[in-house]
N, CA, C and O of each residue as an XYZ file, in Angstrom:
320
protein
N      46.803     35.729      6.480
C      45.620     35.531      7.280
C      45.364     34.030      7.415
O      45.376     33.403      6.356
N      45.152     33.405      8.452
C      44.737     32.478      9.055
C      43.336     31.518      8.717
O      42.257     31.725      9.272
N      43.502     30.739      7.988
C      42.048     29.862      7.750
C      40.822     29.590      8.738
O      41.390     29.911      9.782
N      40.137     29.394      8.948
C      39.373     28.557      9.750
C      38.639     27.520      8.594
O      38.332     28.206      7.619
N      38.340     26.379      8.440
C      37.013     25.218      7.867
C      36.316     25.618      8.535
O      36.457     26.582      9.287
N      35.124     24.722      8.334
C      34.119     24.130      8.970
C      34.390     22.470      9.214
O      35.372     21.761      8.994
N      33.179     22.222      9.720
C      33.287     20.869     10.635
C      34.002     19.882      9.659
O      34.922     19.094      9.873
N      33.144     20.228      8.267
C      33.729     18.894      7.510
C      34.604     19.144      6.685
O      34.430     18.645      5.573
N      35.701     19.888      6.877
C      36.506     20.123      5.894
C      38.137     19.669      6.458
O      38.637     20.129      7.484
N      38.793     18.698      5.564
C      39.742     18.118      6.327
C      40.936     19.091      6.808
O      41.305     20.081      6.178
N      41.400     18.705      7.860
C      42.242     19.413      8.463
C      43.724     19.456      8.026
O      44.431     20.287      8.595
N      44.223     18.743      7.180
C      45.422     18.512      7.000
C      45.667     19.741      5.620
O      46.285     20.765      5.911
N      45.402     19.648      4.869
C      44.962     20.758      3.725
C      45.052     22.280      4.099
O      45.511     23.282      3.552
N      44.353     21.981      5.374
C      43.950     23.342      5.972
C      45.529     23.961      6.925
O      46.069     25.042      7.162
N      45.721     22.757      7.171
C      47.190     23.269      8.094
C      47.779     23.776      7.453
O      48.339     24.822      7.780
N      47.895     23.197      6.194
C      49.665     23.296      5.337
C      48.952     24.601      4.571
O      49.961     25.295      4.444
N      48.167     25.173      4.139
C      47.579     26.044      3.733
C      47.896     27.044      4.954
O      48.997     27.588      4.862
N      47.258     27.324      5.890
C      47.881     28.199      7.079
C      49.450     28.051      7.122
O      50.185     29.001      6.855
N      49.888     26.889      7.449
C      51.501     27.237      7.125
C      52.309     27.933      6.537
O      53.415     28.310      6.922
N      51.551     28.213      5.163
C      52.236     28.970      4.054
C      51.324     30.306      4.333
O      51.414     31.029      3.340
N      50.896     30.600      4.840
C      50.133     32.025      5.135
C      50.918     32.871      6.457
O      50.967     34.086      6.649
N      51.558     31.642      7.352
C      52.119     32.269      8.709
C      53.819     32.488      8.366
O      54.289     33.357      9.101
N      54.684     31.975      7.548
C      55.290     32.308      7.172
C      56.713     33.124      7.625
O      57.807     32.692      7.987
N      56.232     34.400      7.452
C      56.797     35.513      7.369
C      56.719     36.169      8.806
O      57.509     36.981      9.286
N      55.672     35.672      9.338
C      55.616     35.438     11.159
C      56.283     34.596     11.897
O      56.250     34.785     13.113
N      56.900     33.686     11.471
C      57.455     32.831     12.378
C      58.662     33.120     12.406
O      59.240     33.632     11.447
N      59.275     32.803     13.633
C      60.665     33.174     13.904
C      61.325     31.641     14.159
O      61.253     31.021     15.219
N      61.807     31.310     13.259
C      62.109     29.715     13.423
C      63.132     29.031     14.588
O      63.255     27.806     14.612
N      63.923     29.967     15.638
C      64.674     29.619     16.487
C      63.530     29.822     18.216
O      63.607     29.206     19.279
N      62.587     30.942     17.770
C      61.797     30.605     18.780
C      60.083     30.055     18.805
O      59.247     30.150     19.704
N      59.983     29.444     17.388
C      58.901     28.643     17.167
C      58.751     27.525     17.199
O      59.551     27.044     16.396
N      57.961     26.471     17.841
C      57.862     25.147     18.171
C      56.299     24.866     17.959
O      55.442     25.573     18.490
N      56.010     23.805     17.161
C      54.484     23.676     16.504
C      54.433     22.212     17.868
O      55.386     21.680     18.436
N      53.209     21.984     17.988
C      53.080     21.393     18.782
C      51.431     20.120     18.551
O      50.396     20.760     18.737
N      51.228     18.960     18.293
C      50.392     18.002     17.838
C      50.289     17.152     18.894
O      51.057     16.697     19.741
N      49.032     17.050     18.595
C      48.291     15.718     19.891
C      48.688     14.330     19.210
O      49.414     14.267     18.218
N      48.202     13.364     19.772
C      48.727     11.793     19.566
C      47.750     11.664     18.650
O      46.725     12.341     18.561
N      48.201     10.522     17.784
C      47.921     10.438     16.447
C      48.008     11.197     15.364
O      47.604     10.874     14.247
N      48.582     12.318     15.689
C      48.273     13.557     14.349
C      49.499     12.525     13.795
O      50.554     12.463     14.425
N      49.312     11.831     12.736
C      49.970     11.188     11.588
C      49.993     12.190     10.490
O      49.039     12.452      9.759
N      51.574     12.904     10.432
C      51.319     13.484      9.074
C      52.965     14.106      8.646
O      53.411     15.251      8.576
N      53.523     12.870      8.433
C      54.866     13.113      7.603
C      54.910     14.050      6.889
O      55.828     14.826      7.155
N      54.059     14.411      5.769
C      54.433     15.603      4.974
C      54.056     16.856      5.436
O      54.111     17.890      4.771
N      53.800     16.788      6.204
C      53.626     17.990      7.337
C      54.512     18.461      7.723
O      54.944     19.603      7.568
N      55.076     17.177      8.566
C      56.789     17.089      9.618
C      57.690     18.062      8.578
O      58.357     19.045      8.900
N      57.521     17.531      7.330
C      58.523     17.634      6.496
C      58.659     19.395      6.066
O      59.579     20.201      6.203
N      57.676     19.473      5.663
C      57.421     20.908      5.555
C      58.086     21.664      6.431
O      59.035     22.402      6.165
N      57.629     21.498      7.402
C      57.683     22.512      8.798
C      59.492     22.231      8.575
O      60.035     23.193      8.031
N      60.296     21.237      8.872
C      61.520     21.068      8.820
C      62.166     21.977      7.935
O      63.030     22.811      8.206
N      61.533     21.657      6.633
C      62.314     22.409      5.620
C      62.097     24.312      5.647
O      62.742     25.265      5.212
N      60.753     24.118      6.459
C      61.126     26.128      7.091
C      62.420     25.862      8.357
O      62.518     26.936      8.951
N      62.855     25.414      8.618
C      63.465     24.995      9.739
C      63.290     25.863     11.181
O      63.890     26.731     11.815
N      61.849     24.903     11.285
C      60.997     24.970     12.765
C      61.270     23.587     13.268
O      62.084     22.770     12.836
N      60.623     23.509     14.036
C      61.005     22.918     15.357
C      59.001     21.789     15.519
O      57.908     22.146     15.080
N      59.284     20.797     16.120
C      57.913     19.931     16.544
C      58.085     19.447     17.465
O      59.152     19.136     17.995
N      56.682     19.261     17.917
C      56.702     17.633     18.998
C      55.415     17.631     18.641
O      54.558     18.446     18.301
N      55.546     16.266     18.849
C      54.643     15.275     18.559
C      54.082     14.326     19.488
O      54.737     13.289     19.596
N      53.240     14.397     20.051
C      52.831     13.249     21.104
C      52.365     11.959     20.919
O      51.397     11.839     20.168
N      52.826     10.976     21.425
C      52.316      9.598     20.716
C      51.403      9.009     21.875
O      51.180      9.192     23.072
N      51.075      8.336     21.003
C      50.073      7.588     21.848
C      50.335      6.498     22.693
O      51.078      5.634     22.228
N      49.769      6.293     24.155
C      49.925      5.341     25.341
C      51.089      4.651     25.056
O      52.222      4.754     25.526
N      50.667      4.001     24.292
C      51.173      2.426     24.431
C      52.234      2.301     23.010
O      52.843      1.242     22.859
N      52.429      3.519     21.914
C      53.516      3.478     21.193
C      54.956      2.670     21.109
O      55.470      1.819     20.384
N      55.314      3.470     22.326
C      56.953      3.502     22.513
C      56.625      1.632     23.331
O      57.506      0.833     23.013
N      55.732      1.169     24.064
C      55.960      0.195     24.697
C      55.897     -0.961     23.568
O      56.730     -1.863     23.654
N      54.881     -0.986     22.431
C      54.355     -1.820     21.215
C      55.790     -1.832     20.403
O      56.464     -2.844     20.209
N      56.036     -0.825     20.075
C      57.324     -0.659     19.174
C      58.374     -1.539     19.828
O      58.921     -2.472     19.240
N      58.620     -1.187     21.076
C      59.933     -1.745     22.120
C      60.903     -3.320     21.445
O      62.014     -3.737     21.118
N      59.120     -3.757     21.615
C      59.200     -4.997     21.213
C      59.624     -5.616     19.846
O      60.104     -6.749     19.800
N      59.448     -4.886     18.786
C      59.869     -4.945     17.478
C      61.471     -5.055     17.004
O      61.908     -5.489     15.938
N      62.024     -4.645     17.878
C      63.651     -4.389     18.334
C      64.067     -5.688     18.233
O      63.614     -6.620     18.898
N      65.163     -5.774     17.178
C      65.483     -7.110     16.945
C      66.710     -6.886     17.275
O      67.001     -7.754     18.098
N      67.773     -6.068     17.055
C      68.961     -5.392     17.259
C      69.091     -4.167     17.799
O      68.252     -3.273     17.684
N      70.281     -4.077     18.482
C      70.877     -2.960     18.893
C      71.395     -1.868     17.356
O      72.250     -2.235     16.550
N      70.640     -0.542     17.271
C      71.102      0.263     16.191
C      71.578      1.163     16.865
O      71.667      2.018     15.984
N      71.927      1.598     17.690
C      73.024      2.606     18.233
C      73.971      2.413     17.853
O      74.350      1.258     17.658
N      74.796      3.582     17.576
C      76.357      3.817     17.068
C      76.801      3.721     18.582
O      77.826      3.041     18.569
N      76.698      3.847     19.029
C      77.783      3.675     20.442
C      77.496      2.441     21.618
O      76.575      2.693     22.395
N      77.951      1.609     21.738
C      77.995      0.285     22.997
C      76.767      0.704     24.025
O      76.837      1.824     24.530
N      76.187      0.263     24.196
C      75.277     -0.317     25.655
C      76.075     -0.852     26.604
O      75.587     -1.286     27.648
């Protein structure tokens, strides 16, 4: 069975708690969890991986453009 909080009760606790309740429902080749921008939460990611499900994650605006810049080297295994 499925949690609900209230307003002030943190949400991250509450996920991974439902996680381990949905379980036995999920079909991990056709389940995909799905998070708005900013949901920051590695041990989350991690979890969900190690049921081996599936994510996306949405980042925020200006992420991928801020990061871009941080790029000091080429880390691809294969030529540009």
């Amino acid at each position: 069975m499925e949690n609900i909080g209230n307003y002030k009760q943190a949400e991250l606790p509450l996920m991974h708690q439902n996680l381990r309740n949905i379980q036995e429902l999920i079909t991990p080749e056709k389940s995909i969890f799905i998070f708005d921008r900013g949901y920051n939460a590695m041990e989350l990611y991690i979890n969900i991986m190690s049921m081996n499900n599936y994510f996306i994650v949405r980042l925020k605006d200006r992420n991928y453009i801020n990061d871009r810049y941080k790029i000091t080297e080429n880390d691809s295994e294969t030529p540009l």
